[in-house]
C-alpha positions, 0 to 999 in steps of 0.5 A: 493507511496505503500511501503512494510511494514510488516504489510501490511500482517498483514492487510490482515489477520485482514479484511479477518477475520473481515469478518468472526467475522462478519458474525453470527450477519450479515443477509444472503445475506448481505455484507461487504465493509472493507476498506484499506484492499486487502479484499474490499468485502465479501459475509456474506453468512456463506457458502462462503468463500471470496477468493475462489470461493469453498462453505462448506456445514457444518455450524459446520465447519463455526463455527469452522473456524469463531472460528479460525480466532476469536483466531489469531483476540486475539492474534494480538490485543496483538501484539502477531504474533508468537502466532497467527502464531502458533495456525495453528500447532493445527489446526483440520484437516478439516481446516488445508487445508482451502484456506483462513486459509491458505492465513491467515497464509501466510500473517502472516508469510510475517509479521514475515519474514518467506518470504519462508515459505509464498511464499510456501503457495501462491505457492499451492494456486495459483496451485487452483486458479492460478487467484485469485488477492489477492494471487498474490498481497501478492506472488508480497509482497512477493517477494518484501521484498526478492528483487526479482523484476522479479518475483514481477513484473511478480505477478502483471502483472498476477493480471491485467490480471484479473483485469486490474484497480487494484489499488495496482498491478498499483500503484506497477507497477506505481513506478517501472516505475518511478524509471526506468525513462519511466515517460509515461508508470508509468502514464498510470498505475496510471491513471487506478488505479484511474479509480478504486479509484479516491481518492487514495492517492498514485496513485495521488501522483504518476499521477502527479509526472509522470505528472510534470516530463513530462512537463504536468505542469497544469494536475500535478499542478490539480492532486497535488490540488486534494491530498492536498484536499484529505489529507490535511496533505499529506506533499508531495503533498505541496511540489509538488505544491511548485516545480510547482510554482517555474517553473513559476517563482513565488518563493513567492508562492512556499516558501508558500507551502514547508514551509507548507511541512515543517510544516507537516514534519519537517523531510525531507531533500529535503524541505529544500533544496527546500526552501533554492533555492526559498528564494535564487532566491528571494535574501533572502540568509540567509534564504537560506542558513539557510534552506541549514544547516539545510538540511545538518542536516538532511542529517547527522543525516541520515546516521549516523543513518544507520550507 
């Protein structure tokens, strides 16, 4: 599932000026797919801008802008965000006001924590483009990391209004139905993400998670297949179809695929009270209760930790 992660900003800014370093070895007209990044494509077209629909007549400016961009790009290789962020308190005052400088420097400022700083850049951006779906993505970010769900809920609603299979607005929206429990509406929401990413990772998981607590046991058993194709490392995804398995009755088959989780994630809690049932249910109850204390372990060493 989409978690925030103070770095999901710093991606932002790393693909948006990507584009930009890009651009004076790129022919004209071309364009730029970055993957994993809120920027999916750009225009190499040194005159436009990629969030915005607003065009500078001055190549001089490009260069500077492209040179800007090129300096956070330095300081971010060498972990250094407080510096990237501060090169934006000499900024020349052609650029100061640039829409994607500033979605830049929103989105580092997310990264550093500087939640309200960030939000009052998204806020004068959207007052410009109150459309603009990689503004509103970082604002439902934003608003996340400050709790505030109402508000990261009403983002992303605003997202598909312009969008309507947006991945990561319908994964967001995915989970936060999951965890009110209406099983049937986070389905349909991850459903159209895929319509747009079909190998998403985590609208996969998410359609067959709503999928298995619906009942729809051979729709999520398909779906979890797919995702352990797809990333044949996803621990979860074995997991999942370890459950399935044992809701037919067939513990052997299920221990099978959790030990696999296991072996992929060795960490999880909930791996190992999954084992320890379907090697009960097999009458292996030393393993079980093997797979239990380890379990307990686990649990322990958590709550200790954050303690």
């Amino acid at each position: 599932m989409i978690r925030f992660n103070k770095l999901f900003a710093w991606a932002s800014a790393m693909g948006a000026f990507m584009v930009y370093s890009s651009c004076a070895s790129v022919s004209q007209g071309s364009s730029v797919l970055i993957s994993d990044s809120p920027v999916l494509i750009a225009s190499n077209d040194v005159n436009e801008h990629p969030f915005s629909s607003k065009k500078t007549s001055s190549n001089s400016a490009v260069s500077a802008k492209t040179a800007f961009v090129q300096k956070i790009e330095a300081f971010l290789n060498e972990d250094k965000l407080s510096e990237a962020i501060a090169l934006y308190d000499n900024i020349s005052a052609d650029l100061a006001e640039d829409f994607d400088l500033l979605y830049i420097k929103a989105s580092l400022l997310l990264s550093a924590g500087k939640l309200d700083d960030a939000e009052a850049i998204c806020s004068s951006l959207l007052l410009k483009d109150p459309t603009n779906s990689d503004v509103l993505e970082l604002k439902a970010m934003i608003s996340k990391a400050k709790g505030d769900t109402k508000e990261r809920s009403s983002a992303l609603r605003e997202v598909l209004k312009a969008d309507p299979n947006n991945v990561a607005a319908n994964v967001e929206l995915g989970s936060e139905q999951i965890m009110n429990h209406n099983y049937k509406v986070a389905k349909t929401y991850y459903q159209r993400a895929l319509k747009s990413e079909p190998n998403n990772e985590d609208a996969l998981f998410g359609y067959g998670q709503s999928s298995y607590y619906l009942g729809d046991i051979s729709i999520a058993k398909s779906v979890f297949t797919k995702l352990s194709k797809v990333n044949p490392n996803s621990a979860i995804a074995y997991s999942y179809l370890g459950k399935l398995e044992a809701e037919n009755e067939n513990f052997l088959s299920a221990e099978r695929y959790v030990k696999k989780a296991i072996e992929l994630d060795a960490s999880n809690y909930d791996f190992y009270l999954d084992y320890g049932s379907y090697a009960r249910s097999q009458g292996h109850y030393d393993e079980a209760e093997k797979a239990w204390k380890k379990a307990v372990e686990l649990e322990s060493s958590s709550i200790a930790f954050l303690t």
